[in-house]
C-alpha positions in Angstrom: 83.4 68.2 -169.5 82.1 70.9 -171.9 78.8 71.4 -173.6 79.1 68.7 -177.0 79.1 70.8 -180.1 75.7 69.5 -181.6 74.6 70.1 -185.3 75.0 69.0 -188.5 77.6 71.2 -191.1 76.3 71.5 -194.7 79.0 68.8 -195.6 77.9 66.7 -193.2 73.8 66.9 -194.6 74.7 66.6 -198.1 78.2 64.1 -197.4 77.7 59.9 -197.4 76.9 58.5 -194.3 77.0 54.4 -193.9 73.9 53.0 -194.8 72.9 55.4 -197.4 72.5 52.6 -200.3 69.8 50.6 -198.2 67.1 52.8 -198.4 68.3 54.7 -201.9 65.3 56.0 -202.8 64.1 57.6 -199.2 62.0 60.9 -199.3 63.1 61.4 -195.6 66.6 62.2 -194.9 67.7 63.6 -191.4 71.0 64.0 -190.5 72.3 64.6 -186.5 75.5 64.9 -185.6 77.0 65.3 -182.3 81.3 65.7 -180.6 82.8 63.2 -178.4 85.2 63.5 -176.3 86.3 60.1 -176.7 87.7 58.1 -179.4 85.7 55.5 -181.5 86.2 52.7 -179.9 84.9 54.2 -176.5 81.8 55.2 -178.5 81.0 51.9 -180.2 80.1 49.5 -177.5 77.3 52.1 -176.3 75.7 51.8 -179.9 76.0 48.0 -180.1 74.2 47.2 -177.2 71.2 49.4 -178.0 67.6 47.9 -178.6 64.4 47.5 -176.1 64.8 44.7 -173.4 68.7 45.6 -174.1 70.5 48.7 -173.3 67.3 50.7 -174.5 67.7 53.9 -177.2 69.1 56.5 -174.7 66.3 58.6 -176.2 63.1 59.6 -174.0 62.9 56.1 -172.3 59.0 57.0 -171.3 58.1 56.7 -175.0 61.0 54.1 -176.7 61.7 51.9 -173.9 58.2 51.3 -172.0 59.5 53.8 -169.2 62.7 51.2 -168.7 65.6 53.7 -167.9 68.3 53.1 -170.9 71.7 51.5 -169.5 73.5 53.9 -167.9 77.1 51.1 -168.4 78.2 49.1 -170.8 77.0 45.2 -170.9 79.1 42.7 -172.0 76.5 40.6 -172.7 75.5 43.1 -175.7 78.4 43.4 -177.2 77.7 40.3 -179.8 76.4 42.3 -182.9 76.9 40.8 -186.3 75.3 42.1 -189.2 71.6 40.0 -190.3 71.6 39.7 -186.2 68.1 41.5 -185.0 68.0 44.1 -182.8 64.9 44.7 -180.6 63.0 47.4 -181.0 59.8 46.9 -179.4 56.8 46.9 -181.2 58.9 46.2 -184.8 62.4 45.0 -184.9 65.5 46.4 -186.8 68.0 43.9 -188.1 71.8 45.0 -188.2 72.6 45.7 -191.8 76.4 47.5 -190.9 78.6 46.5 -187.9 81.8 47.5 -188.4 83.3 48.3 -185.6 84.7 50.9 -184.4 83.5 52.5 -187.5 79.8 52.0 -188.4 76.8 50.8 -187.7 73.5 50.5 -189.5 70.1 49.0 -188.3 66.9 48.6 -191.0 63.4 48.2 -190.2 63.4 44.0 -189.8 61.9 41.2 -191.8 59.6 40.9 -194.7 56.7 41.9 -192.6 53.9 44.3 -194.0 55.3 47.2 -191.7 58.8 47.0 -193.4 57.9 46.3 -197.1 55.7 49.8 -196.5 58.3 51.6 -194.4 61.8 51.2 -195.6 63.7 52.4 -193.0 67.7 52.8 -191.9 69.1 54.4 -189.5 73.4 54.7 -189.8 75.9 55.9 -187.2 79.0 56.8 -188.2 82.0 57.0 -186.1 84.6 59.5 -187.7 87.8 61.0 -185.5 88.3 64.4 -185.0 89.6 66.5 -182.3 87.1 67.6 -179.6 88.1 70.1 -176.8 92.0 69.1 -177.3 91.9 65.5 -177.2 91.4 62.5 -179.3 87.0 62.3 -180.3 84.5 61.5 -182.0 82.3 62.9 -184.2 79.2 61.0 -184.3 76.8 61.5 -187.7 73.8 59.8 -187.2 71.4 59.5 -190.5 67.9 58.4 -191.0 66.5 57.2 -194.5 63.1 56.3 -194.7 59.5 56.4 -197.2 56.3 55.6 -196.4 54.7 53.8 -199.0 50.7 54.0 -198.0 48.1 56.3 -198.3 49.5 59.9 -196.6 52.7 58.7 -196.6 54.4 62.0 -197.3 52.2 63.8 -194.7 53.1 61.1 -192.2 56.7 61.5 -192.9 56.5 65.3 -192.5 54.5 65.7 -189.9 55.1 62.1 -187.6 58.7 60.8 -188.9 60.7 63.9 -189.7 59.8 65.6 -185.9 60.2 62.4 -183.9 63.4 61.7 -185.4 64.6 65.2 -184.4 63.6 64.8 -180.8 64.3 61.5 -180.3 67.8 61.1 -182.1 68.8 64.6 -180.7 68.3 63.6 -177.0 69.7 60.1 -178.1 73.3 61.3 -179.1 73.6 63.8 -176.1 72.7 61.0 -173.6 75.5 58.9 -175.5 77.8 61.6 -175.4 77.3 62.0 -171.8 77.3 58.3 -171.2 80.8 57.9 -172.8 82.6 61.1 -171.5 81.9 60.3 -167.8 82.9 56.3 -168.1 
């Protein structure tokens, strides 16, 4: 197994990704992608079961997933995902927007609570084939959308959002990727 290729190409940051209509007008946009050495459909089911009290959010499971360690195989008992179904996510709950599998999937901040009529938030994974070290992959382009609509809502997007999303979703995809290749 070799080191994934991790980074985003300037196609890639200024390309669609799924799930860029549901938060249209977002002042943060980050895009992450990441190689895998595994097609699609080997990749999906990791994504699907994601979500606190589920699989977890392969991130830094100290700070997204109470200290929980994230699963480390796929459950077959996570693998319903229909889009409107909610997906965990601890303190505030995303709902499944896309699930279109082996192809996409998109989570939103959930319900018509305060937190997401002030935070509009998506995050999309897409699922594209390509070639990764001479075999059949993945190339997996994750994209956050979001605003904060409240007072210092740019500074917390800058400063909270923009940073947390790169450390979290980096260490996210990686631990996917390495997840998937050793199944």
């Amino acid at each position: 197994m070799s080191r994934p290729r991790v980074g985003v190409t300037a196609t890639e940051r200024t390309g669609p990704v799924a799930g860029d209509d549901v938060v249209p007008d977002a002042r943060l946009i980050a895009t992450r992608c990441i190689d895998i050495a595994a097609p699609p459909p080997r990749v999906f089911p990791w994504l699907r079961q994601m979500g606190f009290g589920r699989a977890g959010w392969y991130s830094w499971d100290i700070l997204d997933n109470l200290g929980r360690r994230s699963a480390m195989t796929i459950h077959p008992e996570w693998q319903q995902l229909a889009a409107g179904d909610v997906v965990p996510g601890g303190p505030v709950d995303f709902v499944a927007s896309v699930v279109d599998s082996p192809r996409a999937l998109v989570i939103v901040l959930g319900g018509a609570g305060r937190v997401a009529r002030r935070v509009p938030f998506s995050l999309g994974y897409e699922l594209r084939e390509a070639e990764v070290n001479g075999v059949p992959g993945t190339r997996l382009v994750s994209r956050v959308r979001a605003r904060v609509d409240a007072p210092g809502g740019r500074l917390i997007e800058r400063i909270l959002l923009g940073p947390g999303d790169a450390v979290m979703v980096r260490r996210q995809l990686c631990n996917v990727a390495r997840r998937v290749e050793s199944a």
